[in-house]
N, C-alpha and C positions, 0 to 999 in steps of 0.2 A: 956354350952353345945351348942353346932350349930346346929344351925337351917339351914334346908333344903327341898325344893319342887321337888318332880319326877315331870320328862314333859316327855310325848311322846317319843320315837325313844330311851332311855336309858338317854336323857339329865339330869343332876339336873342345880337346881340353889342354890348356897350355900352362905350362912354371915361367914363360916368358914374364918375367916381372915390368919389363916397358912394356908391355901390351893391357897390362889392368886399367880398368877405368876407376882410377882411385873416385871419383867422383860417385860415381854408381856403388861403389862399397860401400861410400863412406855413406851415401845419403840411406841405402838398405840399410847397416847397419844401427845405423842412428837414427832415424825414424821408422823403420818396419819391425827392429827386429825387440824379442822381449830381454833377451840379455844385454843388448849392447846399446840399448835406446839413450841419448843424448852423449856416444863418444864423440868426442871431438875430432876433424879433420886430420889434425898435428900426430895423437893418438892410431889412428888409422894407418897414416902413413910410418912412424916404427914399429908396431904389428907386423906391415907388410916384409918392412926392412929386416927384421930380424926373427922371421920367420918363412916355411918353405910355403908358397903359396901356388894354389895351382887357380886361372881364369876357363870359364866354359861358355865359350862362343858360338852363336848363330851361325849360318852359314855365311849371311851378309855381313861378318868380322866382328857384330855386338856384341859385348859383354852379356851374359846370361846370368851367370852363378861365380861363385866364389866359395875356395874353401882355402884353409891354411891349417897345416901341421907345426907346433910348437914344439920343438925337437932338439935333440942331440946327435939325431942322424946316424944313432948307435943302439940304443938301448932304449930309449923313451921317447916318445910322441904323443902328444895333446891333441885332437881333432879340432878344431875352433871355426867360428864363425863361418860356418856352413851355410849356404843360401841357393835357389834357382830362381827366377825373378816367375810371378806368379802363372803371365801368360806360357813358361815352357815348363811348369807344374805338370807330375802324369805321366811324363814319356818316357822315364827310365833314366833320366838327365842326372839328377842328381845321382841315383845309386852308381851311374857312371864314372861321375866326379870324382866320388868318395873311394870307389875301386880301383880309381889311375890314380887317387895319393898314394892306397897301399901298395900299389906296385911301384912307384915312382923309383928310380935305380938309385936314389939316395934315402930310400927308407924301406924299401923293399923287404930286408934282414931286421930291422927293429921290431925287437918280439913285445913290446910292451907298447901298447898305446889304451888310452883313456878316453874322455868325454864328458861332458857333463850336459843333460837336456832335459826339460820339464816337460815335454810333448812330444818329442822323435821316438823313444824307446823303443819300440814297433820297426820301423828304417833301420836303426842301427842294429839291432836284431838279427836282421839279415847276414850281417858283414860276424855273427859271431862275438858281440857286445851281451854281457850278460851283467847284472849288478856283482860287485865286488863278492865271490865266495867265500874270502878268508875272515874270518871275525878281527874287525882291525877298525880304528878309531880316523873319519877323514878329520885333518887338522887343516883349517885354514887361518892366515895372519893377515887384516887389513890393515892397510896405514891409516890414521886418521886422516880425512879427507877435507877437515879442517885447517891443517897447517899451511 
């Protein structure tokens, strides 16, 4: 069953996965945004599949925002692909989103979550995001994007 949070003004924020407008992700994601600029549609849709996403709707049912935690639903969570579409920029919309993932009752208890942002820091901030304290080396492995 889907879970969902009333906010203010008639907004919800919903995990209902038939209710996203993959269309609206996919097009933010992939031309609005600076990390995810040219994903592909196909791309988009296992993201969603295999991860917990939560949709943040108008009160007229539209898609607004979008976020999704990259999880084990135990232990570790990735914040990802985070967005409010420009016109409901300002109203508390997003830090709402971001607040009903950390509560969501299947992540609620996961004491470790991440992020990675070239211009939020400020936003996440809020929620108790700090740069990494321990002196520790981040590693990352790309495929080559060539094969």
């Amino acid at each position: 069953m889907a879970w969902h949070i009333d906010l203010p003004g008639g907004f919800v924020v919903s995990d209902d996965v038939g209710r996203l407008d993959l269309d609206r992700v996919h097009r933010y994601l992939a031309e609005q945004s600076y990390w995810a600029g040219g994903r592909e549609r196909a791309t988009v849709e296992r993201t969603v599949a295999n991860s917990l996403c939560l949709g943040l709707y108008a009160p007229d049912g539209t898609q607004m925002g979008f976020a999704r935690a990259i999880t084990d639903r135990a232990v570790y969570a990735h914040l990802a692909d985070v967005f409010v579409g420009a016109d409901y920029r300002g109203r508390g919309l997003g830090q709402a989103m971001v607040a009903a993932l950390f509560d969501h009752p299947e992540l609620r208890t996961v004491p470790c979550w991440t992020l990675s942002t070239r211009d939020a820091q400020g936003f996440y901030a809020r929620f108790g995001f700090a740069a990494h304290p321990e002196p520790q080396t981040e590693m990352v492995w790309r495929r080559n994007r060539s094969d």
